[in-house]
Structure formats: C-alpha cells, structure tokens
Residue frames relative to the residue before (quaternion, step in Angstrom):
aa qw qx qy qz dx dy dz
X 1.0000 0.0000 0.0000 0.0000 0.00 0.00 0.00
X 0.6970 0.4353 -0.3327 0.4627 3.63 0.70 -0.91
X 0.5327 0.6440 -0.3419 0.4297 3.78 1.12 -0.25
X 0.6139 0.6338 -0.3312 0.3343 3.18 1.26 -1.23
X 0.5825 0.6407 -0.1900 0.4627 2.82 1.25 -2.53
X 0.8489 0.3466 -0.2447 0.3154 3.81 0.29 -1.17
X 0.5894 0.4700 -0.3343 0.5656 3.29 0.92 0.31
X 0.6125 0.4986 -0.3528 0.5018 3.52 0.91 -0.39
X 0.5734 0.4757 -0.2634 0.6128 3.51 0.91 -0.85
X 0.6784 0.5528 -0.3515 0.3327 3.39 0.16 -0.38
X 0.6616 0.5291 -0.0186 0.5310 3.36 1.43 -1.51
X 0.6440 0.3570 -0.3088 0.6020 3.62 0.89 -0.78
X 0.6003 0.6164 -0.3032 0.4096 3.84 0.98 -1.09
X 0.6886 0.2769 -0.2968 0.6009 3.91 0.74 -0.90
X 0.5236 0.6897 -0.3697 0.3368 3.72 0.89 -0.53
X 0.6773 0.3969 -0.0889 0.6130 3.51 1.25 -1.54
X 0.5119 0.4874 -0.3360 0.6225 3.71 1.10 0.64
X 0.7248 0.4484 -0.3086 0.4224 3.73 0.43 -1.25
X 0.6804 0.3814 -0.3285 0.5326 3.61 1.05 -1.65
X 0.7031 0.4904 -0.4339 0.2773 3.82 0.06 -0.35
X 0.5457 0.4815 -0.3767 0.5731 3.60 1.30 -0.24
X 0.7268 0.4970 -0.2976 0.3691 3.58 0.93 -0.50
X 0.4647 0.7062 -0.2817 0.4539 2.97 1.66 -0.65
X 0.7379 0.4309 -0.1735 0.4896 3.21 0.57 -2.03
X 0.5857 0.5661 -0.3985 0.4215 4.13 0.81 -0.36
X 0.6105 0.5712 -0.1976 0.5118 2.96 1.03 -1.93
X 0.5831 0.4057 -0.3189 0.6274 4.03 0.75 -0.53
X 0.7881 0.4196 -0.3161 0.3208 3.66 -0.47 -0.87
X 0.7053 0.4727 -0.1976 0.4899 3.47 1.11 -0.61
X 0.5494 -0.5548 0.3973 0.4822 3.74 1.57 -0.64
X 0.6657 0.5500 -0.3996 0.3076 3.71 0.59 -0.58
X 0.6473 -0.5531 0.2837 0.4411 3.91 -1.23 0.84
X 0.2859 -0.7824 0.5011 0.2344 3.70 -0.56 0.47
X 0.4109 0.8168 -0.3580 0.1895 3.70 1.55 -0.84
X 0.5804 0.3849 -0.1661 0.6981 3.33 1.04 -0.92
X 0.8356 0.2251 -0.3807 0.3257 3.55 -0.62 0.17
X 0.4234 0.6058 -0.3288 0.5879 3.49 1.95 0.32
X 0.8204 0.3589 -0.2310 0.3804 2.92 0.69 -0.81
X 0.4420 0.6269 -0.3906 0.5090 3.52 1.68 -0.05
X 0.5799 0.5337 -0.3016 0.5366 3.93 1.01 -1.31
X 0.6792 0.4716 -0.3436 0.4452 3.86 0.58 -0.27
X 0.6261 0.4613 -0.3125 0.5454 3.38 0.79 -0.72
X 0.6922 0.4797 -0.3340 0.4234 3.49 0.50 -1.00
X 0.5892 0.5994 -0.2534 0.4790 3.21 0.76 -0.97
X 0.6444 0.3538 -0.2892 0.6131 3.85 0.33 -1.29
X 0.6820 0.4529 -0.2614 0.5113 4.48 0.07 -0.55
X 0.9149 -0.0471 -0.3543 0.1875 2.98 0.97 0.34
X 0.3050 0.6014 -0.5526 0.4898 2.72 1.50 1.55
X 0.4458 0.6601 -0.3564 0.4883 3.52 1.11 -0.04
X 0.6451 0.4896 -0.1719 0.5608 3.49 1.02 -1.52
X 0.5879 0.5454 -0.3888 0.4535 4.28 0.75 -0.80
X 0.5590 0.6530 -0.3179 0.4001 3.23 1.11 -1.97
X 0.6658 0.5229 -0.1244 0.5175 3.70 -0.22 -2.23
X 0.8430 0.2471 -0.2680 0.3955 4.25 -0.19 -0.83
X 0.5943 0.5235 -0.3196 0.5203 3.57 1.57 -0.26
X 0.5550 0.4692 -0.4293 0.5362 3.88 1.37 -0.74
X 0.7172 0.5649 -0.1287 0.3872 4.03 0.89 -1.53
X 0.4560 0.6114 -0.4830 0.4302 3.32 1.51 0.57
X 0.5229 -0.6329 0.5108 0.2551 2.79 -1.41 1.42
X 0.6966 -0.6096 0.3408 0.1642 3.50 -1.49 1.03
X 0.5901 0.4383 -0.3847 0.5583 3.32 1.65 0.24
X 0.6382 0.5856 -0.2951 0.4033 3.09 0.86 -0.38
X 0.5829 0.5795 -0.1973 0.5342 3.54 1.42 -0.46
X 0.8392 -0.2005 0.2755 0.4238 3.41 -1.49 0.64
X 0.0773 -0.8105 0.5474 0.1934 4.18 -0.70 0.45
X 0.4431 0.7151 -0.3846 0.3799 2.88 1.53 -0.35
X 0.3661 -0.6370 0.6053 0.3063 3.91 -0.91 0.84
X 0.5733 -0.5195 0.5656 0.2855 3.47 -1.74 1.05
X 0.6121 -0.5029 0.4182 0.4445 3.63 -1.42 -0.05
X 0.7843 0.3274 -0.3620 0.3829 3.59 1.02 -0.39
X 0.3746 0.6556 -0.5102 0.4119 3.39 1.12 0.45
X 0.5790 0.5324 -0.2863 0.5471 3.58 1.49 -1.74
X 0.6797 0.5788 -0.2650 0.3643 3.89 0.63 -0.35
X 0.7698 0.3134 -0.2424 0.5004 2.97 0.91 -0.96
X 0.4852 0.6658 -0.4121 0.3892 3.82 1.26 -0.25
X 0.7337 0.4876 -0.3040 0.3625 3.11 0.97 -1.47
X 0.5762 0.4855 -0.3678 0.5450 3.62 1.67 -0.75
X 0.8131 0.4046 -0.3820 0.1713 3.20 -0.26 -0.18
X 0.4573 0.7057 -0.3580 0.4059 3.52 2.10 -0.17
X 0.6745 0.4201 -0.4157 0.4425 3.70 0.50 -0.12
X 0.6019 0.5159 -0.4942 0.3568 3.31 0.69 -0.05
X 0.6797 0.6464 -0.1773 0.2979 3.39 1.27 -0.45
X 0.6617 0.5847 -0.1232 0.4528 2.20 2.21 -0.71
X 0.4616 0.7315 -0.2455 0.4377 2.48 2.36 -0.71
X 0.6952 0.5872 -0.2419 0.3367 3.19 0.94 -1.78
X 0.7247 0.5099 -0.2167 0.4098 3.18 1.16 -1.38
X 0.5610 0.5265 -0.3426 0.5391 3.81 1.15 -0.36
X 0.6231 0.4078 -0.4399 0.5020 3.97 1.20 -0.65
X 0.6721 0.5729 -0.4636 0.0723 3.63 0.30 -0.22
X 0.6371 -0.4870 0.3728 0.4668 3.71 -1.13 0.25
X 0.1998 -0.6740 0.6819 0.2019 3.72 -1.34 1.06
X 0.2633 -0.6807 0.6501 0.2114 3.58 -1.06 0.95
X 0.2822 -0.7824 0.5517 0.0628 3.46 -1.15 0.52
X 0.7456 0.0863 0.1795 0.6359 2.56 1.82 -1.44
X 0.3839 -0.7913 0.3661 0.3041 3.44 -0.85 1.36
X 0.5146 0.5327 -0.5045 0.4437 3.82 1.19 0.36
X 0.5234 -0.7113 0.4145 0.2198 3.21 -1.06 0.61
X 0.5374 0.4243 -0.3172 0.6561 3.68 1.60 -1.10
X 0.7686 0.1552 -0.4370 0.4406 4.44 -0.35 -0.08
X 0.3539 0.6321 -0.6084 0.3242 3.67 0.70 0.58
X 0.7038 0.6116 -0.0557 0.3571 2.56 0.51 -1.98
X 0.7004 0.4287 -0.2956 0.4881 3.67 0.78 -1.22
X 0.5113 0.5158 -0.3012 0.6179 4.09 1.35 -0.99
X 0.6737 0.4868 -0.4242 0.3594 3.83 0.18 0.35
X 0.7644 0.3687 -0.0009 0.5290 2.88 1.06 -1.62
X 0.3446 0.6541 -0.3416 0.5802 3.10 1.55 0.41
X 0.8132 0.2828 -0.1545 0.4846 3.46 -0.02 -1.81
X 0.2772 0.7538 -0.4366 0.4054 3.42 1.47 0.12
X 0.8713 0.3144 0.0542 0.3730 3.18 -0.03 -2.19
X 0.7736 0.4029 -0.1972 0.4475 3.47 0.87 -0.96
X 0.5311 -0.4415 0.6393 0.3380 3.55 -1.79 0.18
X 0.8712 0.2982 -0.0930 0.3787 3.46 0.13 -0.63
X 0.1814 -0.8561 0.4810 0.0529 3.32 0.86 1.70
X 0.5600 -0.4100 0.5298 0.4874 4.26 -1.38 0.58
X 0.1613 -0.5675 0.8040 -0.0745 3.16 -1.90 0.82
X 0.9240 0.2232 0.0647 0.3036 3.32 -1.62 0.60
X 0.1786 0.8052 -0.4824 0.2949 3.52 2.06 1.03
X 0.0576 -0.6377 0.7664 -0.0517 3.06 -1.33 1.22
X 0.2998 -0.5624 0.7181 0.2794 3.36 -1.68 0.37
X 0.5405 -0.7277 0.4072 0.1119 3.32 -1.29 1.01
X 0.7577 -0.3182 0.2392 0.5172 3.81 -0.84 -0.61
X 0.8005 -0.0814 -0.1518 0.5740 3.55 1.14 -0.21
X 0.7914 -0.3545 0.1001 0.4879 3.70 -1.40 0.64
X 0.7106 0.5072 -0.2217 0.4344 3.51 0.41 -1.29
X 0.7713 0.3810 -0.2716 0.4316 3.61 0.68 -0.21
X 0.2225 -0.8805 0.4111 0.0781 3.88 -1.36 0.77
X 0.1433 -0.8319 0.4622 0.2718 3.41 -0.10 -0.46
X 0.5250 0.7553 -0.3781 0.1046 3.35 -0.91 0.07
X 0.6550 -0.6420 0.3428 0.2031 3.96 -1.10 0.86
X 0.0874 0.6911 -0.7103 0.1012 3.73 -0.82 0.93
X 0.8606 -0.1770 -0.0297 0.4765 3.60 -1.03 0.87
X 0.7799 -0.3214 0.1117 0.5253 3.24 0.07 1.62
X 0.6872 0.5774 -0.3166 0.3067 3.68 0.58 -0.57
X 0.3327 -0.6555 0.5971 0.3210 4.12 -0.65 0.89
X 0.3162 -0.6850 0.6534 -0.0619 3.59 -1.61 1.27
X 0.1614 0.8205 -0.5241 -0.1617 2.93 -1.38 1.07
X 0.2737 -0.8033 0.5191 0.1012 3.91 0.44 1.38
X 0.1131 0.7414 -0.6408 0.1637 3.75 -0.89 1.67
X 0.2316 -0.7792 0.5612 0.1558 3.10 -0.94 0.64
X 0.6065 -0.7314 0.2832 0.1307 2.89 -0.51 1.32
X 0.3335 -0.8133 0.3804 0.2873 4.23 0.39 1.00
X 0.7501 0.2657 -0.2511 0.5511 3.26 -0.78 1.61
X 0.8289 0.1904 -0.1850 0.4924 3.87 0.66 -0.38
X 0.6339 -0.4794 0.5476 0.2618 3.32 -1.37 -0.32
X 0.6422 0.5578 -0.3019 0.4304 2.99 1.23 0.37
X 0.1384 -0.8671 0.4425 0.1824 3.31 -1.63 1.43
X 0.5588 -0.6579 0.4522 0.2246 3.25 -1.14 0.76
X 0.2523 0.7785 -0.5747 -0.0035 4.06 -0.24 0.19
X 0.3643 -0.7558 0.5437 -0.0211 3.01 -1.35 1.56
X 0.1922 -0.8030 0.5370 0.1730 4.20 -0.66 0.56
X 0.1567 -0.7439 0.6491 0.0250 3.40 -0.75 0.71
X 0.5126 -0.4727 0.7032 0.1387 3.12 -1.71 0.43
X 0.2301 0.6937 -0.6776 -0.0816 3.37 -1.03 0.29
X 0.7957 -0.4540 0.2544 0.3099 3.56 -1.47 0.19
X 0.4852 0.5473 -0.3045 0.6102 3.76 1.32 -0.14
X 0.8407 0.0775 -0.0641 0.5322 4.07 0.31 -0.81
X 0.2026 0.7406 -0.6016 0.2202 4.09 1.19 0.83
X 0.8161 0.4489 -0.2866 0.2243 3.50 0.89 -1.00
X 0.3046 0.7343 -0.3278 0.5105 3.04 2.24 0.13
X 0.0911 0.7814 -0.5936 -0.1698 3.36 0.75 -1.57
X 0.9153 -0.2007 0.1036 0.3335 3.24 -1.54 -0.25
X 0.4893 0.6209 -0.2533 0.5576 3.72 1.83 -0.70
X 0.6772 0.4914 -0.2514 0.4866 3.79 1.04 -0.11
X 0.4036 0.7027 -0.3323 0.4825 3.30 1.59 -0.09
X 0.7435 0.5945 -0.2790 0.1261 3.37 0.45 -0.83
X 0.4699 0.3967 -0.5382 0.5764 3.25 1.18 0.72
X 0.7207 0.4925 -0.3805 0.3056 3.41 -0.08 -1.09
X 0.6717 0.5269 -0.2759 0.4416 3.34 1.38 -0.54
X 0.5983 0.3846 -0.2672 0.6502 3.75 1.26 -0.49
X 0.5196 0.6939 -0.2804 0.4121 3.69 0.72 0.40
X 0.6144 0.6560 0.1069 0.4252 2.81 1.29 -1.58
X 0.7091 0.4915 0.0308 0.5045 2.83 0.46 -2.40
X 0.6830 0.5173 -0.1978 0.4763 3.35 0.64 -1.63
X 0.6534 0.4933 -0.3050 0.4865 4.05 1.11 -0.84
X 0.7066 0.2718 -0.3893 0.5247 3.62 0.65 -0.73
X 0.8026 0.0823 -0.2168 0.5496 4.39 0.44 -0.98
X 0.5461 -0.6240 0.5582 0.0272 3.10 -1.32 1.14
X 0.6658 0.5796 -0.2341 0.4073 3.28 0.78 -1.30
X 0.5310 0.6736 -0.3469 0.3795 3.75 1.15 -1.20
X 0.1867 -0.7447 0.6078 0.2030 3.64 -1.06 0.14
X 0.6525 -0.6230 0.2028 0.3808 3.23 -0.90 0.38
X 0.5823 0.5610 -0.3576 0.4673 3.28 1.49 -0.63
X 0.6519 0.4297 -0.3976 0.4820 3.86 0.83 -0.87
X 0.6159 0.5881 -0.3956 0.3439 3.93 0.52 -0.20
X 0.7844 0.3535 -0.1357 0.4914 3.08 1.26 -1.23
X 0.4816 0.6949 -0.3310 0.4191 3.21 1.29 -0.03
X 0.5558 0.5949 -0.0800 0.5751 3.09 1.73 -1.09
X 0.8181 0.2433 -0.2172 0.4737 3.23 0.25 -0.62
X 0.6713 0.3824 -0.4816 0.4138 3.74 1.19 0.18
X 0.4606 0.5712 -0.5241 0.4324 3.35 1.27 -0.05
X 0.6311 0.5139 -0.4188 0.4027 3.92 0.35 -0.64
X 0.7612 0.2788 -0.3739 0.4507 3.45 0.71 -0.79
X 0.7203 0.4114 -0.4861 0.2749 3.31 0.53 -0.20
X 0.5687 0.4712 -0.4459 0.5057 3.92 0.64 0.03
X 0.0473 -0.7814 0.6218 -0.0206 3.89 1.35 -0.01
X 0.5484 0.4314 -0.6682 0.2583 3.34 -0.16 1.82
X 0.7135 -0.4127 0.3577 0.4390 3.70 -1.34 -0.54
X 0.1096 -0.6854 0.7199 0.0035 3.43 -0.87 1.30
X 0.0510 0.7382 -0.6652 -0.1002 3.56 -1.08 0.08
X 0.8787 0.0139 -0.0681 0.4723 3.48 -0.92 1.14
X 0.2168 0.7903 -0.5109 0.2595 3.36 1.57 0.75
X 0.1618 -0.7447 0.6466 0.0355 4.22 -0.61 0.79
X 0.1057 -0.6488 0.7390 -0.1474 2.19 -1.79 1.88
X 0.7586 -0.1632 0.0589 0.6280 3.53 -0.28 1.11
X 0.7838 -0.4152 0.1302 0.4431 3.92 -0.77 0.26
X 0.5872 0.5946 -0.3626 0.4124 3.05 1.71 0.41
X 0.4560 -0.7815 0.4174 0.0842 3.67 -1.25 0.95
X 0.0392 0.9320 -0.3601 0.0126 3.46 0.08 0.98
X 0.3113 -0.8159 0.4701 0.1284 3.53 -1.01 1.16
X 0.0438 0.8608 -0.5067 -0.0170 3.78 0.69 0.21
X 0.2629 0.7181 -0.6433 -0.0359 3.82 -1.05 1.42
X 0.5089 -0.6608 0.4911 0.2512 3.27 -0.68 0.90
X 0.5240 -0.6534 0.4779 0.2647 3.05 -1.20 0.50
X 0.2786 -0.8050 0.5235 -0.0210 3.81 -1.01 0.97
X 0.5592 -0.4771 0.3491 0.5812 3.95 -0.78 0.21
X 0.7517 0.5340 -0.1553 0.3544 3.46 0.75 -1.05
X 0.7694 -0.2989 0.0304 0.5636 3.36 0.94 0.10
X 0.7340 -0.4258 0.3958 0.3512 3.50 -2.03 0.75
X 0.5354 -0.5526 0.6108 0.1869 2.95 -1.89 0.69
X 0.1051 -0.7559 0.6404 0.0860 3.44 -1.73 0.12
X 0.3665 -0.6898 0.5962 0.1854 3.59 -0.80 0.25
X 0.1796 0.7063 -0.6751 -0.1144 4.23 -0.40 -0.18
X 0.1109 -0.7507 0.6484 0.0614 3.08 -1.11 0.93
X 0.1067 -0.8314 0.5382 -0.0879 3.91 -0.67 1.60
X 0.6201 -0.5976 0.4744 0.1822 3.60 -1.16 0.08
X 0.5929 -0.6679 0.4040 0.1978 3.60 0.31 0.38
C-alpha cells in the first residue's frame, strides 16, 4: 500500500511540474492557459493527497519508536503480573523432588527454616541445619517417602537429645498433619524421659527412631513415614 501512495505521488508530482511549464509556454506564446492551470491543480491536490495516504501507510518501523502514552500505560499494567507470576514460582532447593518438596512444607510450618542445604553422598540424599541441629533429609529408594535424621552438633551437644524438641515437633508436624501439638510433644517428652532405645516406635503415620545419648556417644532422633 505505501508503494502505491509513492508512486502515485510521484506521477501527479512530475505531472504538476509538466502542466506548469506548459502553462507558462502556453502563456508566453499567447495560447489560453485555463485548462492547463487547471490540470496543475488537480495534480497538485493528487499529490499532496498521495504524501497524506504514504505518510498514514508507513510501515511501523519506520514511524516514531518512541511508545505512545498508552502503550507507556499498558506496560506499566501489565508488569506486576509478572512479578506476580514470578514470586508464584516453585524454589528448588533440591534436585530430588520428594526432599524438595519436604524443605517446602517444612519452611512452611516452622520458625526455623533449613540453612546450609547440601546434597549428600548420593542423589536422593541431603544435608542440612534447622535450630542449631545438623540434618539428614533422604528419600527413601523406590517410594515417595522422606526420611529425616537429627544430629547433634558441637554448639547444642550439651543440650543433647532433650534440645530436639522443637525441631522434632516440626518435623513430625511436616510429614502428619493430623497430630496436634500437645500429642506431638507429649511424645517426645515421654521419649526423653524414659531416655531409652525405641526403634520404629509409631506415632500417628509417623515412624520413630529414638537414641539417647550415652557417655560414649551422641544421640539422634530419625523421623520416617510408616
């Protein structure tokens, strides 16, 4: 279209050039000019008409780059949504998908969000620190199931295994929901206070390893999935 306009404009343009030289002859020599005056007008009006049409028929790169005010308008509306989108996505922590997942729904529940994630000796296995305490988050081979180990670490040894007791009702609370808080802790001071071995001892659908600490070495807590 803008080709058309420019070629038309062209033609009426040398046109309104031809009849005026003809005009001004047609005058110099005696002959009526009225009719060749009046051609130079038409041309003339065709091809400012023709500028009009090839300036509207410019192709959009070719035009102003600057963005109109409602372009500037509608950008500015449309950037929070992006921002939105980007704030809904999943954070990976971890390239397994079942201790991703368990670190979410974790930092979900607790005061005391993982710190210091490491992947471990093999894919399926993590490491890593929630109230002073050293973590170990495995997914169990073959299921959907996650495995979380307590540790002792040198900063809360003298606490031993009796210092657990958020991190343990934390935990618990991430794999069964159902548990209240009193039936969680209740649980876990009965363990320390009979402060023997329990292996696979169940609490709601949750599995529990409980060793106390000895002269000879630190306690641990494993906390498993039925």
């Amino acid at each position: 279209m803008f080709a058309l306009f420019a070629l038309l404009f062209l033609i009426s343009f040398f046109s309104t050039i031809v009849f005026v030289i003809k005009s001004l002859v047609e005058k110099k020599i005696g002959r009526d000019i009225k009719k060749s005056i009046k051609i130079a007008w038409i041309s003339l009006a065709v091809c400012i008409v023709s500028l009009i049409m090839m300036i509207v028929a410019l192709p959009p790169s070719e035009k102003n780059d600057e963005p109109s005010d409602s372009a500037k308008s509608v950008s500015t509306e449309v950037s929070p949504t992006t921002d939105v989108n980007s704030t809904e996505t999943t954070e990976v922590y971890a390239e397994d998908e079942v201790v991703n997942q368990f670190i979410l729904d974790y930092s979900a529940l607790t005061k005391s969000e993982f710190t210091d994630i490491e992947k471990g000796n093999i894919c399926t296995k993590y490491h890593a620190y929630s109230y002073g305490y050293y973590c170990e988050l495995l997914h169990a081979s073959n299921t959907d199931k996650i495995n979380v180990t307590i540790n002792e670490t040198n900063e809360n040894v003298e606490d031993g295994v009796a210092g657990m007791r958020d991190i343990f009702h934390d935990v618990v609370k991430t794999i069964d929901h159902s548990l209240s808080d009193d039936e969680v802790y209740t649980y876990f001071d009965r363990l320390v206070s009979d402060n023997y071995l329990k292996e696979g001892d169940k609490l709601g659908t949750v599995s529990v390893t409980f060793v106390p600490d000895t002269k000879n070495s630190r306690g641990h807590i494993e906390i498993g999935i039925n």
